[in-house]
Each structure stands twice: as C-alpha cells, then as structure tokens.
C-alpha positions in Angstrom: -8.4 23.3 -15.7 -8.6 26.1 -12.9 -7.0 29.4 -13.9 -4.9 29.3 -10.3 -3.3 26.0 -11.3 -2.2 27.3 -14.5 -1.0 30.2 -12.2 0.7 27.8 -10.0 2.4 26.0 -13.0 3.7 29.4 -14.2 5.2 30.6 -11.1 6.8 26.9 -10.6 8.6 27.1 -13.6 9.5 30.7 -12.9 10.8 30.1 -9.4 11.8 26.6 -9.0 13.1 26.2 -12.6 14.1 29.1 -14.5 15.5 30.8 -11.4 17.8 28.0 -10.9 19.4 28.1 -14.3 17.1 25.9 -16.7 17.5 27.7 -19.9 16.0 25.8 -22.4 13.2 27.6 -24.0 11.7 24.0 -25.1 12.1 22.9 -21.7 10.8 25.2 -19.7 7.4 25.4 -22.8 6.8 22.0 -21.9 6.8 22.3 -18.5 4.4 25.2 -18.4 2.2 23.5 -20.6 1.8 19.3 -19.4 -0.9 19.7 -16.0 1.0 18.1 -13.1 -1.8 17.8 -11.2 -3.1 15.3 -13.9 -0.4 13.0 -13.4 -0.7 12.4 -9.5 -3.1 10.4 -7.2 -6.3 12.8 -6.4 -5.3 13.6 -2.7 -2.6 14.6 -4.0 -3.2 17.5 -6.2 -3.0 20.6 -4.3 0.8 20.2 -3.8 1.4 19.7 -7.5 3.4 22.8 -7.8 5.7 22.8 -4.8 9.1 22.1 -5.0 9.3 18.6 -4.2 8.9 15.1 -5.2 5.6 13.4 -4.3 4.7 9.7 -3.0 2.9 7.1 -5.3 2.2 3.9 -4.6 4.9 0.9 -4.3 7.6 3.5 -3.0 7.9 5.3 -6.0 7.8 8.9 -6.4 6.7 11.3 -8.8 10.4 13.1 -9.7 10.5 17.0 -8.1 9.5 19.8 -10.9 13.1 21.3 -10.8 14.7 17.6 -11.5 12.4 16.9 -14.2 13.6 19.9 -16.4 17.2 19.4 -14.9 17.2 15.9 -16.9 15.4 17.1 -19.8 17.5 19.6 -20.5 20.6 17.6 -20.2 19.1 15.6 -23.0 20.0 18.0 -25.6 16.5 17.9 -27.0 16.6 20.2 -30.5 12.5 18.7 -31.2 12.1 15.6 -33.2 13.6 12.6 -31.5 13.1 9.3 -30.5 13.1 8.7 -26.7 13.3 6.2 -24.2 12.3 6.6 -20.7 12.9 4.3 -17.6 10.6 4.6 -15.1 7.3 6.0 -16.0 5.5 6.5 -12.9 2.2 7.8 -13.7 3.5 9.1 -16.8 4.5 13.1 -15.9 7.9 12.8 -17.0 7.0 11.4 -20.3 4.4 13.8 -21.1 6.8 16.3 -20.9 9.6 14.7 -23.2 6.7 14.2 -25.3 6.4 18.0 -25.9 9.3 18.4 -27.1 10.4 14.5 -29.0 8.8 13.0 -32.3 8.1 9.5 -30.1 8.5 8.3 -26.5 8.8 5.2 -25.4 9.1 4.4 -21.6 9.1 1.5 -19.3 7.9 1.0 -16.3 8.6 -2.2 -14.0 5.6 -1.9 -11.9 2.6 -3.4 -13.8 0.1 -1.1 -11.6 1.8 2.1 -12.2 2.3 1.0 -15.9 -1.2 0.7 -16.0 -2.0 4.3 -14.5 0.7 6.0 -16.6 -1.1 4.5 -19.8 -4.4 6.0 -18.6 -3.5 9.5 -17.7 -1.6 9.9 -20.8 -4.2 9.0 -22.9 -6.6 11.2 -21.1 -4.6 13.9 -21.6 -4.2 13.2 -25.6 -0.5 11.7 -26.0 -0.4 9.8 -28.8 3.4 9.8 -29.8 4.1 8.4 -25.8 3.9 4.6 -25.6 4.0 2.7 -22.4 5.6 -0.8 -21.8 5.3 -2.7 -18.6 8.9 -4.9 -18.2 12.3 -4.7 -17.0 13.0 -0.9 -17.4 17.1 -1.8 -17.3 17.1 -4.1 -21.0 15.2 -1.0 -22.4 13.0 -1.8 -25.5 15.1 -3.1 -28.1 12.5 -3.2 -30.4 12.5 0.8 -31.1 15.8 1.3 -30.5 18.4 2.7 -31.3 16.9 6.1 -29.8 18.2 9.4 -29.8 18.1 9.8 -26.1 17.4 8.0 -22.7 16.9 8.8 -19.5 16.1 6.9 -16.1 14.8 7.9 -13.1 15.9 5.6 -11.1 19.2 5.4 -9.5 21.0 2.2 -10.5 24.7 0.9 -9.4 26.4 1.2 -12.6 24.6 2.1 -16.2 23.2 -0.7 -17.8 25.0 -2.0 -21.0 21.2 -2.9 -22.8 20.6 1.4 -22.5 24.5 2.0 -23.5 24.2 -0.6 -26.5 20.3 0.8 -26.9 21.7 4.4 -27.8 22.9 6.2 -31.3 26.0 7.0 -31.7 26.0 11.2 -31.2 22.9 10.3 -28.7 22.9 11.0 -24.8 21.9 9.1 -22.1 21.2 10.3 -18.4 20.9 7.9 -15.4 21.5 8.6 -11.9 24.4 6.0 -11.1 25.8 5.3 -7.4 27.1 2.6 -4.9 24.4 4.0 -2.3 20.7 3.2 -3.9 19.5 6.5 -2.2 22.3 8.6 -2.7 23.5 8.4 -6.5 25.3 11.2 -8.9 23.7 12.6 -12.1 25.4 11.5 -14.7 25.5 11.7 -18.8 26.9 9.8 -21.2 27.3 10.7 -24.6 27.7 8.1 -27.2 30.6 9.6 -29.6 31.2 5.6 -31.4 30.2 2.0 -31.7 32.7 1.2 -28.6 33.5 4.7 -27.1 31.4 6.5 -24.6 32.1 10.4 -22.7 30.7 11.1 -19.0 29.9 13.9 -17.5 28.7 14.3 -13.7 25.8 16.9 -13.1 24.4 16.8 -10.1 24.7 14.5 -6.9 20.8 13.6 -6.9 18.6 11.3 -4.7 16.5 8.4 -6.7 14.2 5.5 -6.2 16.6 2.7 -6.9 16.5 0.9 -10.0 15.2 -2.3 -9.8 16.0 -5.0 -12.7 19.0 -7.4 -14.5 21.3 -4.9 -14.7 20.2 -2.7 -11.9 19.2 -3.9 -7.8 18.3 -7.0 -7.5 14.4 -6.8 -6.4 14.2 -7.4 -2.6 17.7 -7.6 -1.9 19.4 -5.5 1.5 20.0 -2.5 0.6 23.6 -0.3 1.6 23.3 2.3 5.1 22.0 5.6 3.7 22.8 8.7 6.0 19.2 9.4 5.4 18.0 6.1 6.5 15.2 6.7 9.0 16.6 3.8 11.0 19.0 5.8 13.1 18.8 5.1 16.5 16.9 7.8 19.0 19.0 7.6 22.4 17.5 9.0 25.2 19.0 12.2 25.4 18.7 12.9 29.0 21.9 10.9 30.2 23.6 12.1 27.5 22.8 15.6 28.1 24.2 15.6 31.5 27.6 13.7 30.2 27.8 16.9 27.5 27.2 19.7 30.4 29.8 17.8 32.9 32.4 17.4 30.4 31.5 21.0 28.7 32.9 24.8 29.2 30.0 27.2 29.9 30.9 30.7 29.9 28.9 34.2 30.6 29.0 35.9 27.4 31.6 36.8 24.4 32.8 40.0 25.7 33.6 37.6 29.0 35.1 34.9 27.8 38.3 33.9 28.4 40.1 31.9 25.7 42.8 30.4 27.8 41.9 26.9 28.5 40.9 27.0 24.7 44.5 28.3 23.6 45.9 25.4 25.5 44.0 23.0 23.7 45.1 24.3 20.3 48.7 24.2 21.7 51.2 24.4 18.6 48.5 24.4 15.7 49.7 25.7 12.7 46.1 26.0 11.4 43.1 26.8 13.3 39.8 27.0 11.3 36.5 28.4 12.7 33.1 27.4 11.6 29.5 28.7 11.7 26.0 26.8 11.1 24.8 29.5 9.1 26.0 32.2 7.0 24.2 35.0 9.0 24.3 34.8 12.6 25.8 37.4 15.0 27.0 34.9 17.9 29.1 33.0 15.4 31.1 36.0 13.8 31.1 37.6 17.0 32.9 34.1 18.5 34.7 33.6 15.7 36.3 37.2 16.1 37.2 36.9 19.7 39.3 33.8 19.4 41.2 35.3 16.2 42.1 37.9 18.4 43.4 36.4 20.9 45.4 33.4 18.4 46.3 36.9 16.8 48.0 38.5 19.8 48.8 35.6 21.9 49.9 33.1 19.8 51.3 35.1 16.9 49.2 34.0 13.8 49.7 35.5 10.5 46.8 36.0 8.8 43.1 35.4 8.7 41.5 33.2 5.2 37.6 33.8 5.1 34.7 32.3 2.7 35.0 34.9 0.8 36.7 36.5 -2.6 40.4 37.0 -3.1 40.0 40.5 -4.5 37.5 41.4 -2.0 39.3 40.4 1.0 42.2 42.0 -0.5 41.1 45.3 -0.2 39.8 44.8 3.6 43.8 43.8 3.8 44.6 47.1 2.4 42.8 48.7 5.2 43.5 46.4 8.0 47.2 46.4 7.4 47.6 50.2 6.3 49.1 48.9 3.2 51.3 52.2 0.9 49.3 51.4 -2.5 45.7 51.8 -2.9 43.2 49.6 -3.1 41.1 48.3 -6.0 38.6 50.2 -7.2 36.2 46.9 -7.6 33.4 47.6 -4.5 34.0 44.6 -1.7 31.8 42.0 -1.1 29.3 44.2 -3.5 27.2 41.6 -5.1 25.0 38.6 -3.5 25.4 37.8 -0.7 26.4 41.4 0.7 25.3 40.4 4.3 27.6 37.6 4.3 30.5 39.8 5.0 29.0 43.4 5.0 27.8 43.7 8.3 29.0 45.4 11.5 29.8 42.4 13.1 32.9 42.2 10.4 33.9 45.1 10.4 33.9 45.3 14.2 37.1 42.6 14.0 38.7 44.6 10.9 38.7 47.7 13.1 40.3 45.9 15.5 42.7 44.8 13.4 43.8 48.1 12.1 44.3 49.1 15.5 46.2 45.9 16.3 48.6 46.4 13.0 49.7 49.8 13.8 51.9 49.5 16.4 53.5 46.8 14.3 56.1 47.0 11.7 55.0 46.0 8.1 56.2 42.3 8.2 54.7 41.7 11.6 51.3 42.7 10.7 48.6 40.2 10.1 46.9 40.6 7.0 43.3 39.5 5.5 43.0 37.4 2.8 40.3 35.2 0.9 40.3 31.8 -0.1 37.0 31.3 -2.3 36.3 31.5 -6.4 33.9 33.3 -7.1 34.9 36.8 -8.4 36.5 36.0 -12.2 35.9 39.1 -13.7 37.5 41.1 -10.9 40.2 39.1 -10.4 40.4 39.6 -14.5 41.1 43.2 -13.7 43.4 42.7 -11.0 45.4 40.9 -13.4 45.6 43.4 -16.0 46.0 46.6 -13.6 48.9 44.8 -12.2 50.8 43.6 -16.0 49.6 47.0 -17.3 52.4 48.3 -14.4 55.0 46.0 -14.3 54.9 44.3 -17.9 52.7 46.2 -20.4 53.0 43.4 -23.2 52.0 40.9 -21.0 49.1 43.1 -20.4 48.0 42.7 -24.3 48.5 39.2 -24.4 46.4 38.9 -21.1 43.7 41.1 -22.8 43.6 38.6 -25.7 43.5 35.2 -23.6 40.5 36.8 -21.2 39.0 38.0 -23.7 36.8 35.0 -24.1 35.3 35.0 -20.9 34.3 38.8 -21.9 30.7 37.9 -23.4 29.5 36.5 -19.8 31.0 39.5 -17.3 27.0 39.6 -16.7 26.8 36.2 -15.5 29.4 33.5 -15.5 27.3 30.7 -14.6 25.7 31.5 -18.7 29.3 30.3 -19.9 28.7 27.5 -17.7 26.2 26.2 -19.8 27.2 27.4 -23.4 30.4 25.4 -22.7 28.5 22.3 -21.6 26.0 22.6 -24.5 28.6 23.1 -27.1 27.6 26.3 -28.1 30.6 28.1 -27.4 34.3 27.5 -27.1 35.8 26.5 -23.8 38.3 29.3 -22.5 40.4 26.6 -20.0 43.4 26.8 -22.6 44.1 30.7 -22.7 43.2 31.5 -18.9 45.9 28.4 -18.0 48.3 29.6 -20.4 48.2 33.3 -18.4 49.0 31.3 -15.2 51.8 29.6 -15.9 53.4 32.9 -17.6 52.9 34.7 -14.3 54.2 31.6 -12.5 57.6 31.6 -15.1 57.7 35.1 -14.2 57.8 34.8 -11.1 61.6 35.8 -9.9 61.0 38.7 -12.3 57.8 40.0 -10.8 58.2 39.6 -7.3 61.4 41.3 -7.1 59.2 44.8 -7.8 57.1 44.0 -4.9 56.7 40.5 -3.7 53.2 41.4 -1.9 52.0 42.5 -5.1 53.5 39.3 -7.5 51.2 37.3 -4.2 48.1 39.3 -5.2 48.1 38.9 -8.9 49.7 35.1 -9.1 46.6 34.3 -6.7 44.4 36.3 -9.2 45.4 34.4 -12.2 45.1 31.3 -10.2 41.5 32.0 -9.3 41.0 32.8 -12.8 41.8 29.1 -14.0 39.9 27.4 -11.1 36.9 29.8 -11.6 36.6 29.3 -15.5 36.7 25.9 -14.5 34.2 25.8 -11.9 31.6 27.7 -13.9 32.0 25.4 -16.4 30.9 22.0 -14.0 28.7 24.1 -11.3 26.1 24.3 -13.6 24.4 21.1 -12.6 25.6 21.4 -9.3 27.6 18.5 -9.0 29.9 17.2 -6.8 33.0 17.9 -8.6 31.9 21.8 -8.4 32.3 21.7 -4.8 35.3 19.6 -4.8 36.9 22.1 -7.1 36.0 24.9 -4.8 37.4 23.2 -1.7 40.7 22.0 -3.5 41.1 25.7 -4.4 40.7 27.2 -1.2 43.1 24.6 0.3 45.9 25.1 -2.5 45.2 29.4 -1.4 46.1 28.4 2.0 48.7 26.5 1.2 50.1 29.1 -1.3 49.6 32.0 1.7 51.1 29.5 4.2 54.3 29.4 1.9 54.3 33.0 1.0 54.6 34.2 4.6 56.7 31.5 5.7 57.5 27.6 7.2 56.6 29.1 10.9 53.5 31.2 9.9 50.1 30.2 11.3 46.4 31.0 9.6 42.7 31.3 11.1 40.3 30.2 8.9 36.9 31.5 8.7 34.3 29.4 6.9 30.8 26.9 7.1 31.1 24.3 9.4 30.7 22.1 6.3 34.2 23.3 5.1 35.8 22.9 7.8 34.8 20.2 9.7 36.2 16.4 8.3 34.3 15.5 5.6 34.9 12.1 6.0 33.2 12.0 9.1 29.9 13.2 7.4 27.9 11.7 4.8 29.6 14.2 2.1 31.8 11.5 2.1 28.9 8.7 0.6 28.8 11.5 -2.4 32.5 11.7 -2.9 32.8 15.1 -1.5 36.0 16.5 0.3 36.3 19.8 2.0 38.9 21.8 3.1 38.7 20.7 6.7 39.3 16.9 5.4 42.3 18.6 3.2 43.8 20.2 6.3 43.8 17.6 8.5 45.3 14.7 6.1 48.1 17.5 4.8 48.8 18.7 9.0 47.4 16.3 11.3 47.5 17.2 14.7 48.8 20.5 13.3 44.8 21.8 12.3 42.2 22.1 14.9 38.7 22.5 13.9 35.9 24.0 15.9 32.5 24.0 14.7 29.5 26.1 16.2 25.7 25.1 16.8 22.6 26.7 17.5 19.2 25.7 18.7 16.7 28.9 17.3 16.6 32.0 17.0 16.9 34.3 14.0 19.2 34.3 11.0 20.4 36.5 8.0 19.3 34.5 4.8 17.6 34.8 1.6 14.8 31.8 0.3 16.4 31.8 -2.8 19.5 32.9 -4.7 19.7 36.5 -5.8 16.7 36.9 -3.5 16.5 39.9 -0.8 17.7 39.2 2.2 15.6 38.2 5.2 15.7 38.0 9.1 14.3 34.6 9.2 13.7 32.6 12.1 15.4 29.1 13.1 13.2 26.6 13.7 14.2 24.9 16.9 16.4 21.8 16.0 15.2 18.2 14.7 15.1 15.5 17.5 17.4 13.3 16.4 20.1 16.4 15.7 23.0 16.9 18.0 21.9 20.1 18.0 18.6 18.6 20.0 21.0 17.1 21.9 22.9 20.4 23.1 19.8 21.9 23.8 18.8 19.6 26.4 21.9 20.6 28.1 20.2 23.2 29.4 23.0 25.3 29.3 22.4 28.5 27.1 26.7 28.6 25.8 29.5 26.5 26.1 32.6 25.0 24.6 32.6 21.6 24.4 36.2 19.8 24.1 36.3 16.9 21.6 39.5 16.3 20.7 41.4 14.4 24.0 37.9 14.1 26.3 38.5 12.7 29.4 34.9 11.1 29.0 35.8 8.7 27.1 32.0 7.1 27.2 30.6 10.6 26.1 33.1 10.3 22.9 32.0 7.0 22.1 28.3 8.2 22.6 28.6 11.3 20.3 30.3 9.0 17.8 26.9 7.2 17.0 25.5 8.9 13.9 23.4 11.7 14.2 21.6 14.7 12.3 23.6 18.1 12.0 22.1 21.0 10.9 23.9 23.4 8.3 22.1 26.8 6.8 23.7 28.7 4.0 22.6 32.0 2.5 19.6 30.4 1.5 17.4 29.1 4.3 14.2 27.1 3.4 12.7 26.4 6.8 9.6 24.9 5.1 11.8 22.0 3.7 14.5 22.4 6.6 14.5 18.7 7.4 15.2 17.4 3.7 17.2 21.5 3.1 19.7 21.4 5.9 20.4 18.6 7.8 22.4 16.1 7.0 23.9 12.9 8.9 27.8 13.5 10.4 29.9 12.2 13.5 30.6 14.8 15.8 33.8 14.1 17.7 35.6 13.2 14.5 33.8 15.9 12.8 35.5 18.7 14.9 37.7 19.0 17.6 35.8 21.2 19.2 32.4 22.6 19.5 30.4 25.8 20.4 27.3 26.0 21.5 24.9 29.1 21.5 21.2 28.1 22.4 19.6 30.9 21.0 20.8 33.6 17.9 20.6 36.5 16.4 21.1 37.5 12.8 24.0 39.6 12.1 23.1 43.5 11.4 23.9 44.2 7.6 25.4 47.6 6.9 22.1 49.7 6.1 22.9 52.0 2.6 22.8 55.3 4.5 25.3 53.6 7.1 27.3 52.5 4.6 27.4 56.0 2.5 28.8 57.1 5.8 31.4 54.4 6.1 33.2 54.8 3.2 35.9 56.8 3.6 36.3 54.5 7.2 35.6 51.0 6.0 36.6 49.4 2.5 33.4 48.2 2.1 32.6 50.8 -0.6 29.6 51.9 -1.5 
C-alpha cells in the first residue's frame, strides 16, 4: 500500500467526512483504516478518495465516502454486533461495518458482483464478513435476528422480511422513496414485536432496489428530474422568442423600474431572488427595485436570508431607532460575505437617508426571516425580560439553560439529541414561547416594537432547537422547517405592521421561486416562495435572477475561507444556456401574463437551473448545483445578467473604519 493513498484516505475522512459532521470515533477509525482503492475495478483506483460515488458493472455503484460513514453511523454501532447488509457491491461497505461489528452478513442480488465482493474481502483478510448471492430484500433469515441493517439501495417502501429480520432495540437504515433515483434516508428503530419509530436523515440518491419486496427487475421506471432523457431543443428559435419578448436595459444605475412596477401592480409581497449567494449584479438589482417598491409603492419593510437578531440591529441603524442596538456583532460568523459587503450596505445607507425625512411609523424597517442564530436570540430574550419582567428573566435562564453546553456549536446538540445521549430541550424553549405569547397585552404595551423583537426571538428559539435537532442529516424536514419559519416571520411582520403593509423579500432563487414547479417538489420539499403564493396568490410576485459566468463570492466548503471563484459558463441543457444565446448581455424577462404565449409553453418544457450557495463546487457543479425546474411557473419574472462579479466583502481595516457608521461591528 502506497504512503500517498494512505494520505489520500486520511484527508478524505478529514474533509469529506469529519468536516461534515461524522462524529463517531469508530466510524471515522474504520474508514481510515479499510483501502478503498481495494474494493473498486483497477481503472478505477486513482479516484478512490474523491468525493463521489464510483461506477461498477451492471449499473451499480460503489456508495460515495461521505454516505458510507453517514449510514454507518446512523447504525448506532457500540462494537460487537451482528449485521446485515443489502447490497454488497464489491464489498467496501461491508469491510467497513466489519471494523467495527462482531459478524456481517450481506447480500448481494447480482451473482457477478457477489462473486467479486467475496474475493476482495477475502484478500484483504475479513473473516467475520460473509457474502450471500440472492434476493437482498427477504434478507437472510437464517442469521437473523441482527442487531442492525442497512441497504444501499433505494426501495419503494421498507421491506417487511428486514422489519421482521431485526431485534427489537435494533435499527435499520434503507433509503425509501416513490422516485427509484430520488429516495429519503430513513431509520427505523425497532422499540417492540409490532411497533416500529422513523426518523428521516437525509434526502439521498440510490441504485434502486431490485427484488420481492423492492422494484420489480426490468419494470419502467418513474420520470426522475435527473433523467438524462430530457429533451435538447434547438436553442436558436427559442433564443430569438426570449430576446423579442424580453426587457434589455443599459445598466443598474439606468434602469428604469417602471414597466416592472406595473407588472407587480397591487402585490402585497414581492420577493427577490439571486443564483448565488455572492454576486454583485444580483444585490445590486435587488437593491434598486426595493427602492423604488420602497418609495413608489409604499412597502413596509425589507425580510432577508439572514438572522433575526442580526438584521435587527441593521434596523436599528436604518430606521434611527431611540434604543440601542445589541451588542451581539451582525452577520459576524460564517458566511460574513453573505451580508457584509459594500454592496449591502450601499442599500442600508440609502435607507437611512430615505427614513429620515419620515416620521417613526412611516419608516421602513429591516428585518430577518432565517434560524440560525439561537444563542443570540437566547440573549435577546433575556436582555429584554431582565427589563420588563425580571422573574421571567430567571425562569428563562433556567429553561435555556439546556441548550448552554453547545453555545460552541449547535449542530453538536443536533446529534447528542438524535443519539440519545442527551436530553432534548424542545419542552422548556416552547414553554418560554407561549409565556411571552400569554404576555403579550402586558409586554407590548411598554413598547410594542420591542414585545415584536423578543416574541420573534423566542420564536426562533423553538424552531432553531428544533432544527438543529433534524439538520443533522440534512434532511428534508430541516429545510422544510426553515422555510415554514421564515414564512410564519413574514407573516407575523405582515400582521405586526398591519392588513395594508407590503414586504420585499430577499433570498435564493430556491426560496423563493415555486417549489412545486421544481424537482424539490419529487423530495417533498416546500419553500417559502410555494408558501407565499398558495397563502396570496396573485398577491406575491416572484423574480428570480440568472447568470451565465463570471466570478462569485463562495467558500468550497463550510466554515472554509472565502473565495473569488469563477462560474463556469452554464450546462447546455440549462435555461441559463438558453439566456445566453440570447445574445443580450441584461434583461428582464416577463413571465407572468406573456403575450408569447408559444414562448411560455416552450419555457414550460423541463430544463436544468443552476443554483450556488456559499459553497460552490465547480468541480462537481453539474451533480452540486443544478437541478431540474419549470421556469414560467417557477417565477414570474426573470433577470438576466450574462456575465458577474462577486460582491466586495468589507476588508477588516475597512470595516475597523466602519463601525461607528455601519452596524456591522467589528
């Protein structure tokens, strides 16, 4: 064995595995220790280590690193079990349960690959890992009942033989979903003879499973998104239909929101999107159309991606509010850039300028709608009963008090609450809310802006206790949770300021745009943009913005240092490939009432939409950030830059001279 593939193995599991929230010291042993490269066809072996899965014959696939600790962990392994795999592959998998369990048995459907996983594991010394060829979904009744199981394979349902297979107090994880390439992680803990818990981790895409109780070999399998069977229209014709039908204009600082105004006619809600977290034209865009729904059409407030307690001190500034701001720093921790940058603060200026001639009420304020910042929020809280009702204070300092051990990193209570080795805080944290909430006539007579700030404060509290709870595995209820809240903050600020007040929002496209109209919807994914439309209708307009290349603000991974990256140009078969060929370097393009009513039904046809994050993994961008959506009922609008520019982040020694202007605190 080379000494650079042991290198390789260790910085896999350091990167791809440990960095992304595998704990398990047994778990992560194993994986530094079984040779991947032993386990995969020979021309294969020089992409052993990457982050991704890796083709072997009959369609199957060798499971990605990352996934095969993700599932071994969620087996609960303590050392000394009995195991049952489905799906052996060429036996990687089971070599690595084998580190850590007594005995493994797995099956594999596909006599050849049976046949290969036998061989490599024997060449490599396993002696406690025994290989079956048969029908993977009846299990091996023989050797049961086991301790644990896990399949990788994605079947339609789980199959009663593994259910009826496992201990009672054992878990079983199978990726289960309607679409054979799109499935949800799930596991299922045995707790009696007849009675079964679930859990969702991860939305996941598997082989499918292929038995009695799974797909039915050679049978028609469901439309995937990411079938490769979408149809490639010559773009040409279609191009010209999107530059006849679209709005180009000069520049930002010359455009002239007008026609665009009239289009968003009596909208209560108006939400603004981006295709990446870090790109100048989009925030600069975005900006220029809040100000002029701002002064021409009388909104209330603005509702970003970002952190109540955060945004609440930009409101502070923006609206010259009488008491001071937090002391918590704003938009301090990963990803600074996201918010930090001049092209933000550009707009809040503007704001505060716009405010000032304005009496209090009129003024429109800053707010955030997203979860992430429990521990400040915690604060908030407490400053504010410590003023207005001291012995609510104490009785708030007992019930967060169990979220205290992980103020380092909330996403570790995530995981001691799934594993079981600590308490779940849900009961106190919900208790606090609805005492604020009975308090409320009490409270808000002081100050109602104030009762707003900490009632929003406890309820991010409750939702984000919640959230780090599910995130861990990344599934979809994580994100569904995260949407629902942002929707119920909008709500909540819609109510607070009153039935005829109007709110920008500023988020990803794939917030705001309808997720039903994208293949989010195949997972069981809503957004806030699906919320918005079924709560208002015609009443929320969604635009959505696009770019062909250029550069971008990102990071490769999370908590990584932020890059200027650049965009690759787009996929063929993306709309964005599609704008491109427009030849036209910016425009807006009307979807919502389009004359061209052959254009709509063209744009309608599926096609690939790129989305980039704070992370941006242009290696993998294909597989990273696109996924399938339909544009017209996607958004009612789009905008089109061709080519971008990252955003400027504040520099340290700009912002050390910026803090007593800006509340972006040092």
């Amino acid at each position: 064995m080379s000494a650079s593939m042991v290198e390789l193995r260790d910085a896999m599991v350091s990167r791809q595995i440990a960095a992304r929230g595998v704990r398990d010291e047994r778990v992560l042993a194993a994986m530094r220790t079984v040779p991947r490269e032993e386990f995969m066809p020979a021309r294969l072996r020089e992409f052993a280590y990457e982050d991704s899965p890796q083709p072997i014959p009959h369609g199957q696939t060798i499971s990605q690193p990352y996934i095969v600790a993700l599932m071994a962990e969620a087996l609960l392994l303590k050392g000394g079990e009995t195991v049952l795999e489905i799906g052996a592959g060429y036996g990687y998998a089971a070599a690595v349960l084998g580190q850590i369990a007594a005995e493994v048995y797995t099956v594999e459907t596909i006599a050849e690959l049976a046949q290969s996983a036998k061989e490599n594991l024997a060449r490599q010394g396993y002696k406690n890992v025994h290989v079956r060829h048969g029908d993977g979904t009846l299990g091996w009744r023989e050797h049961a009942p086991f301790d644990a199981i896990v399949v990788a394979a994605g079947g339609p349902s789980v199959p009663e033989a593994l259910k009826q297979q496992l201990r009672v107090g054992g878990r079983l994880v199978i990726p289960v979903g309607a679409n054979p390439r799109a499935q949800e992680l799930v596991r299922l803990t045995r707790v009696s003879e007849t009675r079964f818990e679930s859990e969702d981790l991860a939305d996941v895409r598997f082989v499918p499973l292929i038995g009695a109780q799974g797909w039915e070999d050679g049978a028609p399998l469901p439309f995937t998104a990411r079938q490769p069977a979408v149809a490639r229209i010559a773009t040409d014709g279609l191009a010209g239909q999107i530059r006849a039908a679209a709005e180009s204009f000069g520049s930002i600082e010359a455009f002239s929101p007008d026609a665009l105004l009239g289009r968003i006619g009596n909208a209560r809600v108006v939400l603004l999107g981006e295709a990446s977290h870090g790109t100048s034209e989009f925030y600069r865009m975005r900006a220029r159309i809040t100000q002029a729904l701002i002064r021409d059409k009388g909104f209330r407030f603005v509702a970003i991606e970002g952190d109540w307690p955060d945004a609440a001190r930009i409101d502070h500034y923006a609206r010259h509010r009488e008491y001071p701001p937090s002391e918590w720093r704003a938009f301090a921790r990963f990803p600074e850039w996201m918010w930090r940058n001049t092209e933000t603060a550009e707009f809040v200026d503007w704001l505060r300028a716009h405010n000032a001639a304005l009496p209090f009420p009129e003024r429109a304020a800053f707010h955030g709608l997203d979860l992430y910042s429990l521990y400040t929020s915690v604060q908030a809280v407490l400053e504010y009963l410590e003023d207005i009702d001291p012995a609510a204070a104490a009785l708030a300092r007992q019930r967060y008090a169990c979220l205290t051990p992980w103020q380092g990193d909330p996403a570790a209570y995530g995981q001691a609450a799934l594993s079981g080795a600590f308490r779940k805080c849900e009961d106190g944290v919900v208790r606090m809310l609805v005492d604020i909430l009975t308090e409320r006539e009490r409270y808000s007579l002081r100050d109602g802006e104030r009762y707003l700030d900490a009632m929003q404060n406890a309820r991010l509290i409750a939702s984000a206790e919640r959230y780090y709870r599910v995130m861990y595995y990344g599934s979809r209820e994580s994100w569904n949770l995260r949407d629902s809240h942002m929707f119920d903050t909008l709500t909540n600020l819609l109510a607070f300021y009153g039935p005829a007040s109007k709110a920008v929002v500023w988020a990803h496209n794939s917030h705001v745009g309808n997720a039903r109209a994208t293949e989010m919807a195949a997972r069981g994914e809503h957004n806030i943009g699906q919320l918005c439309r079924e709560t208002f209708g015609a009443g929320a307009y969604a635009i959505g913005f696009g770019t062909h290349t250029g550069t971008v603000a990102a990071a490769s991974n999370w908590n990584a240092p932020m890059e200027i990256m650049v965009v690759r140009p787009s996929h063929r078969d993306s709309y964005e490939h599609l704008c491109h060929a427009t030849g036209s370097p910016r425009f807006l393009l009307p979807l919502r009432g389009q004359r061209d009513k052959s254009l709509i039904e063209a744009l309608t046809k599926p096609r690939l939409e790129r989305a980039i994050g704070v992370i941006y993994r242009p290696e993998s961008e294909l597989a990273s950030h696109y996924f399938q959506a339909n544009l017209p009922q996607q958004f009612d609008e789009y905008v089109w830059f061709d080519e971008t520019k990252a955003v400027t982040p504040f520099a340290a020694h700009m912002l050390k001279g910026l803090a007593d202007t800006y509340p972006f605190g040092l």
